[in-house]
PDB file of N, CA, C and O in Angstrom:
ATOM      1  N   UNK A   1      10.370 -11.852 -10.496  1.00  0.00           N
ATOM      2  CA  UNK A   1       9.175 -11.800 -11.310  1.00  0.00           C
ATOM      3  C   UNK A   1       8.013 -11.315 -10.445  1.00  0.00           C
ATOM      4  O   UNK A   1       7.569 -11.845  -9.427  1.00  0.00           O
ATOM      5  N   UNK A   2       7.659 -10.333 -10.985  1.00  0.00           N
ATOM      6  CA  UNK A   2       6.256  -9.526 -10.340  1.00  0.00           C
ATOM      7  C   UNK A   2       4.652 -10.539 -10.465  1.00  0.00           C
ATOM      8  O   UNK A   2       4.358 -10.958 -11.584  1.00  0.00           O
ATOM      9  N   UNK A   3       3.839 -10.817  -9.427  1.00  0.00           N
ATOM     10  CA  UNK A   3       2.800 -11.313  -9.159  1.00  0.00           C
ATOM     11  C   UNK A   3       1.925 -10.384  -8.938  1.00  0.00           C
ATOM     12  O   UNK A   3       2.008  -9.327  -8.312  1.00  0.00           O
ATOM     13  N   UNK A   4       0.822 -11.025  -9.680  1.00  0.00           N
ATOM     14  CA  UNK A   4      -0.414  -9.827  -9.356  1.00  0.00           C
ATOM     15  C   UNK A   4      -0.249  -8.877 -10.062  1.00  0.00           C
ATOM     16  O   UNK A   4       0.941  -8.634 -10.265  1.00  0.00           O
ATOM     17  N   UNK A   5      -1.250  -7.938 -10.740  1.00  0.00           N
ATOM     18  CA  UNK A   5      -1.534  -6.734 -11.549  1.00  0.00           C
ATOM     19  C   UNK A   5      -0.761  -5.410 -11.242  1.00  0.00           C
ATOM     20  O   UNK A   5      -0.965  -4.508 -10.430  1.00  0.00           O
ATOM     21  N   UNK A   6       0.221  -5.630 -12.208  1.00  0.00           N
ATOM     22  CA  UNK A   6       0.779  -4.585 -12.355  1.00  0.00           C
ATOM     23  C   UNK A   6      -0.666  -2.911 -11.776  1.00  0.00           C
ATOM     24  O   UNK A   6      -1.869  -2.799 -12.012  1.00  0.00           O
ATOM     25  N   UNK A   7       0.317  -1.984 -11.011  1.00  0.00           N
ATOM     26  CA  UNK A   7      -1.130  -1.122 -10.441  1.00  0.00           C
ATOM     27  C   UNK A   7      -1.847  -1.255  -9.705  1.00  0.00           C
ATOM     28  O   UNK A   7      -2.327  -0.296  -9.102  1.00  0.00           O
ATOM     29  N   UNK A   8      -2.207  -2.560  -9.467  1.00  0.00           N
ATOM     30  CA  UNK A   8      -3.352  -2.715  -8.192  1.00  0.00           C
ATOM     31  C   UNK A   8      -3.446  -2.535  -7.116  1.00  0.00           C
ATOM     32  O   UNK A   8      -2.643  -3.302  -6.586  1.00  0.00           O
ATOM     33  N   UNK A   9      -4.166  -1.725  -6.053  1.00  0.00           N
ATOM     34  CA  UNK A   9      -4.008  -1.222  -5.215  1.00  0.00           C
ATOM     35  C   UNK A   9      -3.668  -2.255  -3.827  1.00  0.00           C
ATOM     36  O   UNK A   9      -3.700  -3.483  -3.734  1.00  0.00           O
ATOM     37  N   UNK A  10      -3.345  -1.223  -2.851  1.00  0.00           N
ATOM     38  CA  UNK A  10      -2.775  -2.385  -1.786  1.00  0.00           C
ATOM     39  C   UNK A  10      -4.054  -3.636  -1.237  1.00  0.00           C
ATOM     40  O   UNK A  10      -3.953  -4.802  -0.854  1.00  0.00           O
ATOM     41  N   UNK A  11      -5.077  -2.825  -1.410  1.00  0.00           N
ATOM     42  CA  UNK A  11      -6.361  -3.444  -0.934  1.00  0.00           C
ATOM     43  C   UNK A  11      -6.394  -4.743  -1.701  1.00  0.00           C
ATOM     44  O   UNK A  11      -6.374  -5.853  -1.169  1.00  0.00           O
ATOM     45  N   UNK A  12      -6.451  -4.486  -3.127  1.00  0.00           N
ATOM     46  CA  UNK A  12      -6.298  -5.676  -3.902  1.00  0.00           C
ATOM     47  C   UNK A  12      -5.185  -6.794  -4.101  1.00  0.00           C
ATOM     48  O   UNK A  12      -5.256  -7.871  -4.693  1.00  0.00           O
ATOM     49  N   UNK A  13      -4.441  -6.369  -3.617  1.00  0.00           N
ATOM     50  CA  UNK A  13      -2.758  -7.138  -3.215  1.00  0.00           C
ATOM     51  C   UNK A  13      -3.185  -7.844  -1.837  1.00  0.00           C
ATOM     52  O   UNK A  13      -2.747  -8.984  -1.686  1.00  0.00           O
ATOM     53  N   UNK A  14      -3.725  -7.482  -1.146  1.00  0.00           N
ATOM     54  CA  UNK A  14      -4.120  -7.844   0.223  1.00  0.00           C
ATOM     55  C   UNK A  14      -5.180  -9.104   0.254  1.00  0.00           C
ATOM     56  O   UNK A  14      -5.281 -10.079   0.998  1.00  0.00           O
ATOM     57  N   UNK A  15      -5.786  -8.732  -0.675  1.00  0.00           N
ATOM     58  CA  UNK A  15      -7.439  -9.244  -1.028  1.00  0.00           C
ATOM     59  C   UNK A  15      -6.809 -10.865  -1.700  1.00  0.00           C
ATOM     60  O   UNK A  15      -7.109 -11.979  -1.269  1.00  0.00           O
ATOM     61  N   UNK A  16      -6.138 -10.637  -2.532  1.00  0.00           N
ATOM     62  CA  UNK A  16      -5.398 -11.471  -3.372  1.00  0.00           C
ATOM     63  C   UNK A  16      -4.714 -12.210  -2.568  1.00  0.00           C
ATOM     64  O   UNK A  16      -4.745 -13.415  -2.818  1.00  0.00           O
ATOM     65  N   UNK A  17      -3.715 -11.658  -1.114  1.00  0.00           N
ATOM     66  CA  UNK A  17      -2.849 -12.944  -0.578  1.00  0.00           C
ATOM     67  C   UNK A  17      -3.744 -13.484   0.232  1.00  0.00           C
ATOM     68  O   UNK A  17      -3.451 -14.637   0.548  1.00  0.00           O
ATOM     69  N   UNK A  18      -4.937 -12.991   0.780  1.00  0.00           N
ATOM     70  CA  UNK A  18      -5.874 -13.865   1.778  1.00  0.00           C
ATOM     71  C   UNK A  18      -6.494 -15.006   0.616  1.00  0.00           C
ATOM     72  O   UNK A  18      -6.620 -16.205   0.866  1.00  0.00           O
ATOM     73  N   UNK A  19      -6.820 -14.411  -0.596  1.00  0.00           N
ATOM     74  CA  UNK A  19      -7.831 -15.700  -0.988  1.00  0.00           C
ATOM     75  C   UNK A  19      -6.423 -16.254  -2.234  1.00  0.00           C
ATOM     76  O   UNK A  19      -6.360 -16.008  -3.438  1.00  0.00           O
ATOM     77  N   UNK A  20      -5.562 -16.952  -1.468  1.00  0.00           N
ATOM     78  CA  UNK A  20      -4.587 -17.987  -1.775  1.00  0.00           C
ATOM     79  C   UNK A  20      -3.884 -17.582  -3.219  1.00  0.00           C
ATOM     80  O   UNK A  20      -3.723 -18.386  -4.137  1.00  0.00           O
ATOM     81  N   UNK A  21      -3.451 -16.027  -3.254  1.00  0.00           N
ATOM     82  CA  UNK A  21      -3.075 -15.638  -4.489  1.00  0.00           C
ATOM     83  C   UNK A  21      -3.857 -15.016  -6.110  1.00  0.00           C
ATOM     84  O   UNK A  21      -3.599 -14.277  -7.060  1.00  0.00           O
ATOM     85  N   UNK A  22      -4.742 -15.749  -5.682  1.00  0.00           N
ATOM     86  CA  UNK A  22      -6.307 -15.289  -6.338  1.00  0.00           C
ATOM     87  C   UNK A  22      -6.865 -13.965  -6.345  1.00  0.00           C
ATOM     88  O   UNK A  22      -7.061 -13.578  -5.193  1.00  0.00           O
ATOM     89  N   UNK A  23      -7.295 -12.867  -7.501  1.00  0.00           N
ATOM     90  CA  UNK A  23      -7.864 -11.820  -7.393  1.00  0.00           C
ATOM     91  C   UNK A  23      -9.141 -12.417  -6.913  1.00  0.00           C
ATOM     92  O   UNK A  23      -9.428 -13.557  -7.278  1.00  0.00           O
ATOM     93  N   UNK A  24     -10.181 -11.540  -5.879  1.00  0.00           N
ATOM     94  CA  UNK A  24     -11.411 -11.515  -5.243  1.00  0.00           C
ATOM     95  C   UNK A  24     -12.248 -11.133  -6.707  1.00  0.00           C
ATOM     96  O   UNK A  24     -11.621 -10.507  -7.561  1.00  0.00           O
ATOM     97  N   UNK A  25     -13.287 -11.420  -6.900  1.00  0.00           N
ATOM     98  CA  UNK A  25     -14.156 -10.897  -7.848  1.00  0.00           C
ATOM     99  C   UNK A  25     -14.806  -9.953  -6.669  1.00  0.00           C
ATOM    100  O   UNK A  25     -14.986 -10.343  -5.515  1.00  0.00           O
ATOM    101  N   UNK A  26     -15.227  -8.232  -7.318  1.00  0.00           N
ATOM    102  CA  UNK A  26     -15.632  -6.792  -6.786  1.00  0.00           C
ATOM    103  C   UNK A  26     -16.553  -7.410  -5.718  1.00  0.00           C
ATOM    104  O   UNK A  26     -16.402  -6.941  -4.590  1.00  0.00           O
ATOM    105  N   UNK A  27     -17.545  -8.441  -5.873  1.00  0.00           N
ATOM    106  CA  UNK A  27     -18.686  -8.479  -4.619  1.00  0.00           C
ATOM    107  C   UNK A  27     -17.972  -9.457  -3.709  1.00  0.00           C
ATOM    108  O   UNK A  27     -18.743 -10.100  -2.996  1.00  0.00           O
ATOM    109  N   UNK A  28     -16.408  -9.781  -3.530  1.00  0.00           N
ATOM    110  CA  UNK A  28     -15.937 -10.591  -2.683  1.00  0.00           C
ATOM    111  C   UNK A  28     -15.044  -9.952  -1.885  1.00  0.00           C
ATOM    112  O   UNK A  28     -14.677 -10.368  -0.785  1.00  0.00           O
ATOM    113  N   UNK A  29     -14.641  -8.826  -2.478  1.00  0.00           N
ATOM    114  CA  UNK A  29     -13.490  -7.949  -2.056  1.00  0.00           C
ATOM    115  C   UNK A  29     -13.417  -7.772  -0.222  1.00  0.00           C
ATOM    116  O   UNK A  29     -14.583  -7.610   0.137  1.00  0.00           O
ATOM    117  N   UNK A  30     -12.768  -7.756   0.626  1.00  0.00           N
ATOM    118  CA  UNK A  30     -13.482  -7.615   1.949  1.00  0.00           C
ATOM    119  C   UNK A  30     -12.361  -6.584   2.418  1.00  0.00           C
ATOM    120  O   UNK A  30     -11.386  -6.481   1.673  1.00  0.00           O
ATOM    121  N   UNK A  31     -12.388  -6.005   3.285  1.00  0.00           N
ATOM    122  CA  UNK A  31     -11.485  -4.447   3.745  1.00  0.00           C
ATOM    123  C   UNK A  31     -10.291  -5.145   3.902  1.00  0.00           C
ATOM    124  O   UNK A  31     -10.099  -6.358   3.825  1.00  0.00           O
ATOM    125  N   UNK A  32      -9.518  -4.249   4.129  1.00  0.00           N
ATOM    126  CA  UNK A  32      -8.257  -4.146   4.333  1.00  0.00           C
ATOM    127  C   UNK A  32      -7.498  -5.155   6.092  1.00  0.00           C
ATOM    128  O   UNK A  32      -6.575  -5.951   6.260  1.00  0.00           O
ATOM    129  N   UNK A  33      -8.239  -4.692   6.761  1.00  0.00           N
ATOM    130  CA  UNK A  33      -7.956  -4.999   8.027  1.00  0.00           C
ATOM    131  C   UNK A  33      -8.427  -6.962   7.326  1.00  0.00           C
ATOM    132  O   UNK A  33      -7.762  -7.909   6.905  1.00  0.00           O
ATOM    133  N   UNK A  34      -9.706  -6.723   7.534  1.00  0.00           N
ATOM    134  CA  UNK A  34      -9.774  -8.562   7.568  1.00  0.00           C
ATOM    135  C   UNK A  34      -9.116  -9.549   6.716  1.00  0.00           C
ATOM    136  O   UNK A  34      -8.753 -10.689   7.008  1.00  0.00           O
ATOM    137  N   UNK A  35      -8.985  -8.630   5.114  1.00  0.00           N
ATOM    138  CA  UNK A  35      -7.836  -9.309   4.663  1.00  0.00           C
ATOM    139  C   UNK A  35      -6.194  -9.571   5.123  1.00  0.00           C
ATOM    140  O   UNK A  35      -5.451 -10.483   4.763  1.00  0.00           O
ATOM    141  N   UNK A  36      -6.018  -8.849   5.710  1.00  0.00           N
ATOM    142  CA  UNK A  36      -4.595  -8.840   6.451  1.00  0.00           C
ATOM    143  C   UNK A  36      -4.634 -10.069   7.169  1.00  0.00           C
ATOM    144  O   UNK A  36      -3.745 -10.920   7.179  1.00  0.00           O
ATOM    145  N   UNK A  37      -5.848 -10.109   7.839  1.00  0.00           N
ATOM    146  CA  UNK A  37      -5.850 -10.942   9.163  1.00  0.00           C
ATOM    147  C   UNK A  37      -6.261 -12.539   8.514  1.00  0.00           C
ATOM    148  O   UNK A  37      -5.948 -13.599   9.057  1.00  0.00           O
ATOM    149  N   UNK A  38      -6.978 -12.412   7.317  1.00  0.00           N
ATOM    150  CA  UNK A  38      -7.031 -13.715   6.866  1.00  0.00           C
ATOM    151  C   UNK A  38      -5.528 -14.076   6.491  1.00  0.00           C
ATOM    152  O   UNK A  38      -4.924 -15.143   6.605  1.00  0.00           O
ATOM    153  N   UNK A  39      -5.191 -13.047   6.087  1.00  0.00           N
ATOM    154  CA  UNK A  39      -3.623 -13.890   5.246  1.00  0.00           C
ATOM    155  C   UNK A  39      -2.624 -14.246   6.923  1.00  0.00           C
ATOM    156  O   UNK A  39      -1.912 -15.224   7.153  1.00  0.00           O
ATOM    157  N   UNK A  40      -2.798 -13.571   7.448  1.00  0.00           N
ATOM    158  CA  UNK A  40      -1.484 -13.985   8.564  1.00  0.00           C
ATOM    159  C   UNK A  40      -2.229 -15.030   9.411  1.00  0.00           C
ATOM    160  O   UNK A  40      -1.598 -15.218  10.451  1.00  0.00           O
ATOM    161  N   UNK A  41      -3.313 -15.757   9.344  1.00  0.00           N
ATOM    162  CA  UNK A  41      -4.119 -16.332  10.237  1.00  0.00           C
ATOM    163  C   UNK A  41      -4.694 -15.734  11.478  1.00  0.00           C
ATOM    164  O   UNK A  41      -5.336 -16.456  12.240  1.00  0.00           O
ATOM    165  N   UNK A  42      -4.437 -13.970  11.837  1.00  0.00           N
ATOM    166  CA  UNK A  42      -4.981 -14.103  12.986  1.00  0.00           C
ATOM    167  C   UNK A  42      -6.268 -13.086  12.717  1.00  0.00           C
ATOM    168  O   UNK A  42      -6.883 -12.948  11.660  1.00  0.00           O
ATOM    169  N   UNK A  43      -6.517 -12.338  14.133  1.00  0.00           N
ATOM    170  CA  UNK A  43      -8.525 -12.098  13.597  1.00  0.00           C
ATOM    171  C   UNK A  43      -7.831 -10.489  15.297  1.00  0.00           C
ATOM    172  O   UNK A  43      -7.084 -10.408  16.272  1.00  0.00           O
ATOM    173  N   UNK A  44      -8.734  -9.737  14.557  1.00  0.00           N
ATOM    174  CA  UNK A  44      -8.589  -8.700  15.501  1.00  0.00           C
ATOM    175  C   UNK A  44      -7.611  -7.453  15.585  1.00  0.00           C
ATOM    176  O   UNK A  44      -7.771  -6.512  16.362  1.00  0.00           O
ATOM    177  N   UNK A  45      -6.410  -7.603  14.528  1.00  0.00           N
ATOM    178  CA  UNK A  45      -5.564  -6.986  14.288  1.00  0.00           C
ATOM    179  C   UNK A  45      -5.505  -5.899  13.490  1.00  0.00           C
ATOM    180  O   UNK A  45      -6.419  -5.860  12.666  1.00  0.00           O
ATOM    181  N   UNK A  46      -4.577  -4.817  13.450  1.00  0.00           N
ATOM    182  CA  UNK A  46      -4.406  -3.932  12.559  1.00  0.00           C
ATOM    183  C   UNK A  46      -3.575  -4.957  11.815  1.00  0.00           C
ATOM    184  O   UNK A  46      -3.029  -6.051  11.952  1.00  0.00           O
ATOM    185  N   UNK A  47      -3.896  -3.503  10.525  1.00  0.00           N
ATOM    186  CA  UNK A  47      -3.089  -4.353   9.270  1.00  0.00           C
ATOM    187  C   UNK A  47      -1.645  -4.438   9.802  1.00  0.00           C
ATOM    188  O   UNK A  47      -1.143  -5.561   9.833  1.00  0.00           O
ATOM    189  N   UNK A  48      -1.156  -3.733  10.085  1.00  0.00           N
ATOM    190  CA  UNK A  48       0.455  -3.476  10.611  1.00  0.00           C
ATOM    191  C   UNK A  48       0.468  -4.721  11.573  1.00  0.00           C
ATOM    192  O   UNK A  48       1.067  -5.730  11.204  1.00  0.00           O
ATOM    193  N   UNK A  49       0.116  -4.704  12.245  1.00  0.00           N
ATOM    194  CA  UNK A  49       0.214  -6.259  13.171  1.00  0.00           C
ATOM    195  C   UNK A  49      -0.343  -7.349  12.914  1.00  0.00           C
ATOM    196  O   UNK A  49       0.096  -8.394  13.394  1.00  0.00           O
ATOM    197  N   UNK A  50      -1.564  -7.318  11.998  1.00  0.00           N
ATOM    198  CA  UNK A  50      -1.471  -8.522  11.242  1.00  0.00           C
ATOM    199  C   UNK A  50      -0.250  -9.083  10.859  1.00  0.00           C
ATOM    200  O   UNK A  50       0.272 -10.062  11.394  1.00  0.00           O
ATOM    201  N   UNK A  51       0.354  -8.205   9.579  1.00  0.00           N
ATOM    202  CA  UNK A  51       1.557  -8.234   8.414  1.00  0.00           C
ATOM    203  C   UNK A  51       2.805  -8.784   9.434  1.00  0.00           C
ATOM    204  O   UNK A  51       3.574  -9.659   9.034  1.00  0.00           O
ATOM    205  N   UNK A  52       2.892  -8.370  10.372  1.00  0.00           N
ATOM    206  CA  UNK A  52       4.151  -8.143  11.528  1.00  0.00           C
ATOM    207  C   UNK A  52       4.096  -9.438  12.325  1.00  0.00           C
ATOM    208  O   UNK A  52       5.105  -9.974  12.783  1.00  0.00           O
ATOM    209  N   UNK A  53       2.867  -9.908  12.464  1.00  0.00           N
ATOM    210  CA  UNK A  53       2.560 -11.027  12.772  1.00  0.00           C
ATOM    211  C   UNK A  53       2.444 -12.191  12.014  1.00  0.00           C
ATOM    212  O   UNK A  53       2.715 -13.165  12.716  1.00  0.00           O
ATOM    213  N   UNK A  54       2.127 -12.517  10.773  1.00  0.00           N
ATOM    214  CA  UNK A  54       2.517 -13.018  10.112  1.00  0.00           C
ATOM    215  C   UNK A  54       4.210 -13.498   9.584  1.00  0.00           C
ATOM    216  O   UNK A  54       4.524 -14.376   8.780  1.00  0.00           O
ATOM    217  N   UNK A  55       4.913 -12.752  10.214  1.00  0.00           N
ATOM    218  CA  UNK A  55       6.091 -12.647  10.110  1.00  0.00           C
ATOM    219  C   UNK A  55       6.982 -12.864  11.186  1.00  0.00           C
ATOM    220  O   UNK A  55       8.211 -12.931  11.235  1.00  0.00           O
ATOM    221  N   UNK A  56       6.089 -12.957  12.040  1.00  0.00           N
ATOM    222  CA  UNK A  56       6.529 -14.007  13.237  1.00  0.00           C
ATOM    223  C   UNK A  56       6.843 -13.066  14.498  1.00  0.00           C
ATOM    224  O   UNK A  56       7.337 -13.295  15.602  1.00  0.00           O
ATOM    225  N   UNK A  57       6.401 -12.028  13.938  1.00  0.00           N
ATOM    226  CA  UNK A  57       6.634 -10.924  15.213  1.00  0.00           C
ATOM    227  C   UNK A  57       5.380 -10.755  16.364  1.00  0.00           C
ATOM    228  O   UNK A  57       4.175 -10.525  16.260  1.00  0.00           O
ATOM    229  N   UNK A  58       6.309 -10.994  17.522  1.00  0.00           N
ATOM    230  CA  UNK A  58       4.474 -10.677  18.548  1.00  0.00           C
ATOM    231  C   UNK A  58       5.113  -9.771  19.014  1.00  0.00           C
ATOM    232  O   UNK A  58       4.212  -9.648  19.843  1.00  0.00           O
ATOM    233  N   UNK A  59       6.025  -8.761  19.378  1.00  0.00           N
ATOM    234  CA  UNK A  59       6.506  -7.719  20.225  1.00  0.00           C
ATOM    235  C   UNK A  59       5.805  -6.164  19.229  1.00  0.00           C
ATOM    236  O   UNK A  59       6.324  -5.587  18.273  1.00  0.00           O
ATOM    237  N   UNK A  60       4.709  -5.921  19.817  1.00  0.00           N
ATOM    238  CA  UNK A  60       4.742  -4.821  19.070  1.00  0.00           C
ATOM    239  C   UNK A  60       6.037  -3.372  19.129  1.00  0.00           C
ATOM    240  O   UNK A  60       6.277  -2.675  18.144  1.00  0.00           O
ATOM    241  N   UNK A  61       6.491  -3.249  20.052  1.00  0.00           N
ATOM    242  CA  UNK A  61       7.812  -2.806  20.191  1.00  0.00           C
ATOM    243  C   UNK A  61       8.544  -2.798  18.815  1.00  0.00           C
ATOM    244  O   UNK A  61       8.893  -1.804  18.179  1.00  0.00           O
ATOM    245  N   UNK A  62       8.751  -4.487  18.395  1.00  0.00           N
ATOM    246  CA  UNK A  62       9.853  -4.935  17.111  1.00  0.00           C
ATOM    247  C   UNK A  62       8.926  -4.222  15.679  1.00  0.00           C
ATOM    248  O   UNK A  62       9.407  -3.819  14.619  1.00  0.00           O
ATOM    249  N   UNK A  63       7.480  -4.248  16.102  1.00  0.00           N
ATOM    250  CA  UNK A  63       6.894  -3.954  14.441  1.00  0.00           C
ATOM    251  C   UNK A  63       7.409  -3.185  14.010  1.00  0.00           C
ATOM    252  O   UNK A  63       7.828  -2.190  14.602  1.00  0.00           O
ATOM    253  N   UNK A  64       7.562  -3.529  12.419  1.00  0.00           N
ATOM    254  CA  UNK A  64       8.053  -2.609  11.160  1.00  0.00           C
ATOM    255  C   UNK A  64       7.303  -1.889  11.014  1.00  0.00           C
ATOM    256  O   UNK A  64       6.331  -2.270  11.666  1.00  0.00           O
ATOM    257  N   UNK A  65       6.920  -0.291  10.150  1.00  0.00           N
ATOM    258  CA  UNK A  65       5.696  -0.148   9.507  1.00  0.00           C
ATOM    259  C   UNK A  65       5.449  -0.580   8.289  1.00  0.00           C
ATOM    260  O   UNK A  65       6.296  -1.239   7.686  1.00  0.00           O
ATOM    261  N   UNK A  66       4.285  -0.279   7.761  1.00  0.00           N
ATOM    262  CA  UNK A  66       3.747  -1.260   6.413  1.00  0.00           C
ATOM    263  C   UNK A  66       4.833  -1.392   5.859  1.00  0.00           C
ATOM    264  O   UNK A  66       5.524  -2.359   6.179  1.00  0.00           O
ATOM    265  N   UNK A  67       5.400  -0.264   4.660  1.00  0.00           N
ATOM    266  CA  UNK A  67       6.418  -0.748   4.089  1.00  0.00           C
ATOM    267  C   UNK A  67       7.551  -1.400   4.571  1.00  0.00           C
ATOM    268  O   UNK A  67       8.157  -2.104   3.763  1.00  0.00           O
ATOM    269  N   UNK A  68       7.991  -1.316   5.775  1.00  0.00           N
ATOM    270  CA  UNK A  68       8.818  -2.387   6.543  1.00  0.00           C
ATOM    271  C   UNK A  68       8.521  -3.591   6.105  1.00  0.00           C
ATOM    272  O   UNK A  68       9.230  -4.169   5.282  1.00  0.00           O
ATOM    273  N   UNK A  69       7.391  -4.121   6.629  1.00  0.00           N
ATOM    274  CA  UNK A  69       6.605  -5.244   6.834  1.00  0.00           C
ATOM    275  C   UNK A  69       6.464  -6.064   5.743  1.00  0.00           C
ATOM    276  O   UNK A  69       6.649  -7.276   5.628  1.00  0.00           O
ATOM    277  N   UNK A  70       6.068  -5.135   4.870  1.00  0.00           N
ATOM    278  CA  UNK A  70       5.485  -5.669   3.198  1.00  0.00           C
ATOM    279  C   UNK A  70       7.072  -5.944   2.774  1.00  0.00           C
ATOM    280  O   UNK A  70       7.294  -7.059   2.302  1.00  0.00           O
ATOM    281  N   UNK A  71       7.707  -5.425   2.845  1.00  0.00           N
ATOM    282  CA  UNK A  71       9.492  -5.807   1.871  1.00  0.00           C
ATOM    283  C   UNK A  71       9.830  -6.904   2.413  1.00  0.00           C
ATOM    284  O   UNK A  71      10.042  -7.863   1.670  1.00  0.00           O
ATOM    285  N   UNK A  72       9.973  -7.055   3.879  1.00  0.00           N
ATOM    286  CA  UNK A  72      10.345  -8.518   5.010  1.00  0.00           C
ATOM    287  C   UNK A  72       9.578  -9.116   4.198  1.00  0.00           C
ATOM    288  O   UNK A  72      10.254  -9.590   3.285  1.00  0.00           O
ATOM    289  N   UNK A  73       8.254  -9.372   4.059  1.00  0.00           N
ATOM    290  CA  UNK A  73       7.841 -10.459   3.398  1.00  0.00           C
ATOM    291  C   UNK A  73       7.934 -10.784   2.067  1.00  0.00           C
ATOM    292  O   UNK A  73       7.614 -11.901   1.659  1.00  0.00           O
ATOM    293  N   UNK A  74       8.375  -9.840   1.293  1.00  0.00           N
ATOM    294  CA  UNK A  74       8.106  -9.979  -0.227  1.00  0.00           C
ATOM    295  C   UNK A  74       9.809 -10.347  -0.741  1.00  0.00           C
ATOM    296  O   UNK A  74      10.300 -10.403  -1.868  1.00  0.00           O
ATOM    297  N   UNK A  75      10.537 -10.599   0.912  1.00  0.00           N
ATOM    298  CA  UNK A  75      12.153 -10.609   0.442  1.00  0.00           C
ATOM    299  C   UNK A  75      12.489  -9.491  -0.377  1.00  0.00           C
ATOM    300  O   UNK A  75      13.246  -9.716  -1.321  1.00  0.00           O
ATOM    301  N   UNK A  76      11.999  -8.120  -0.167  1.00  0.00           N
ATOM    302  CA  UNK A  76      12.796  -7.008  -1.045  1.00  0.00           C
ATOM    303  C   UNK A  76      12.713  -6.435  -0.146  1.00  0.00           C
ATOM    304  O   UNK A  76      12.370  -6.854   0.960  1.00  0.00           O
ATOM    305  N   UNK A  77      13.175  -4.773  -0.606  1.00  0.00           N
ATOM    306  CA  UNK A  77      13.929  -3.479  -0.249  1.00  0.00           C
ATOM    307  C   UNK A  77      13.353  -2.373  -0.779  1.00  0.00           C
ATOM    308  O   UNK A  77      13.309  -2.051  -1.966  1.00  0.00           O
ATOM    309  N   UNK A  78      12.953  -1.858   0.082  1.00  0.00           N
ATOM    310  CA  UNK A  78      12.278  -0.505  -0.956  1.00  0.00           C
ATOM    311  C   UNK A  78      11.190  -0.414  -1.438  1.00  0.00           C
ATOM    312  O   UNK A  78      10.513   0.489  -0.947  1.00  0.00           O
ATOM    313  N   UNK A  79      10.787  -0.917  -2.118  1.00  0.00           N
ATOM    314  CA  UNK A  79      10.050  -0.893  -2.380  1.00  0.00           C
ATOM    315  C   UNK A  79       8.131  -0.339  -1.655  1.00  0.00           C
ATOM    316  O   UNK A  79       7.826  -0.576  -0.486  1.00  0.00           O
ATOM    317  N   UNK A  80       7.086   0.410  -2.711  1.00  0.00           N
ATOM    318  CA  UNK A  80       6.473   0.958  -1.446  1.00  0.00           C
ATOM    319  C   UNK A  80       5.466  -0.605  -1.724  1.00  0.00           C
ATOM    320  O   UNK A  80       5.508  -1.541  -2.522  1.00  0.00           O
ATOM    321  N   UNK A  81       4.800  -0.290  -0.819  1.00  0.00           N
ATOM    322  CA  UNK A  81       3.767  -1.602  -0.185  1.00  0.00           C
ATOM    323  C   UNK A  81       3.011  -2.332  -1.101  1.00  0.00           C
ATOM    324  O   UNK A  81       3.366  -3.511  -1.080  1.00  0.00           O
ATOM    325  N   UNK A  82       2.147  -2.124  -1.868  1.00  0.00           N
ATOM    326  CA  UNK A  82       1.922  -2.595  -3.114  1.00  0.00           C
ATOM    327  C   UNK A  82       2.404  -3.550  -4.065  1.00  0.00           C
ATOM    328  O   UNK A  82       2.002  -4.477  -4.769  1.00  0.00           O
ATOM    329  N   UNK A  83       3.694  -2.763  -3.705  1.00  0.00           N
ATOM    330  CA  UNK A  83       4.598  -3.467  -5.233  1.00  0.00           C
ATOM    331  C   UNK A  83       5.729  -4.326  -4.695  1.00  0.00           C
ATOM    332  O   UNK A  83       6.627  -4.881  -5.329  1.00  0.00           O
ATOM    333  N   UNK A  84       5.444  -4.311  -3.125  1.00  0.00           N
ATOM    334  CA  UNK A  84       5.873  -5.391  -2.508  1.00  0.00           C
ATOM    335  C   UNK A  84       5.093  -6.682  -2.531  1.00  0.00           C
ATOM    336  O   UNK A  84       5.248  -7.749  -3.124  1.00  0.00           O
ATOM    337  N   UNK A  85       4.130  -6.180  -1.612  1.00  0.00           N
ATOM    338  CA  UNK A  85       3.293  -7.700  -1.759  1.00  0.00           C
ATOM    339  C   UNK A  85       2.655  -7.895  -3.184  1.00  0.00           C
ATOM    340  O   UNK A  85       1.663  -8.620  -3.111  1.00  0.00           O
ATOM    341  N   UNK A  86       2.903  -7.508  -4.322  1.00  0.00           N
ATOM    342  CA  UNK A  86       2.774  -8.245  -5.751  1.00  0.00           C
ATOM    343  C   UNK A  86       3.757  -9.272  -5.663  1.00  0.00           C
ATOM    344  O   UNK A  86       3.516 -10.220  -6.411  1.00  0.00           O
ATOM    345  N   UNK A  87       4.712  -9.366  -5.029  1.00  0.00           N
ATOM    346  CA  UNK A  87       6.122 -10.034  -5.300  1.00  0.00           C
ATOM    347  C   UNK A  87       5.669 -11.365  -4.901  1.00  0.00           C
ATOM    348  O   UNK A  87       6.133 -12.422  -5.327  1.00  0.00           O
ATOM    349  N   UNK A  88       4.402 -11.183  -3.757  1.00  0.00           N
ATOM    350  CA  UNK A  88       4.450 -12.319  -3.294  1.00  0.00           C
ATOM    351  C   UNK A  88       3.455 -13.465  -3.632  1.00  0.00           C
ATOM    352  O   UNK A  88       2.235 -13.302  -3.671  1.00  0.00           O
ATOM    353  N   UNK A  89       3.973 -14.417  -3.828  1.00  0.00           N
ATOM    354  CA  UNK A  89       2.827 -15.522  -4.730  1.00  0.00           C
ATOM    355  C   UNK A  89       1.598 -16.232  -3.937  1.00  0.00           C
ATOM    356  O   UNK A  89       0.546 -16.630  -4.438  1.00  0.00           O
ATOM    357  N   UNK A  90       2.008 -16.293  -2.533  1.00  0.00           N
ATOM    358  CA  UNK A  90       1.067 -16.617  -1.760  1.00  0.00           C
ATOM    359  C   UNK A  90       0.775 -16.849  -0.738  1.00  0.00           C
ATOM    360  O   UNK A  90      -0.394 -17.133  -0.480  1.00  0.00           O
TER     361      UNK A  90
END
């Protein structure tokens, strides 16, 4: 079962797993990078090593890229990035 708005961009998928599954209302929305880093707990990261980190990876060596990253977490395959982390509830 798909979470989150069918369409919505990755920003908003992103935006959504930092504030606990919740769409941001437009004047809350915050970039891409800091949302990453709110959702995986850490601060300073690219999104890719946020996501990668969150996932328990510290070897940047091992990082996936996004869509790597986003399927590991959303437990799917294939899928492109977006419509991965919709999958995920929180």
């Amino acid at each position: 079962m798909a979470v989150g708005n069918t369409g919505s961009p990755f920003s908003a998928e992103l935006n959504r797993l930092a504030n606990g599954g919740t769409y941001r209302t437009p004047l809350n929305v915050v970039g891409d990078n800091l949302a990453a880093n709110e959702w995986a707990g850490t601060t300073g990261q690219s999104i890719q090593g946020a996501l990668n980190r969150k996932d328990g990876r510290t070897d940047p060596k091992t990082f996936l890229d996004i869509q790597g990253i986003c399927n590991v977490l959303a437990g799917t395959d294939g899928l492109a990035a977006p419509e991965a982390l919709r999958r995920i509830s929180s």
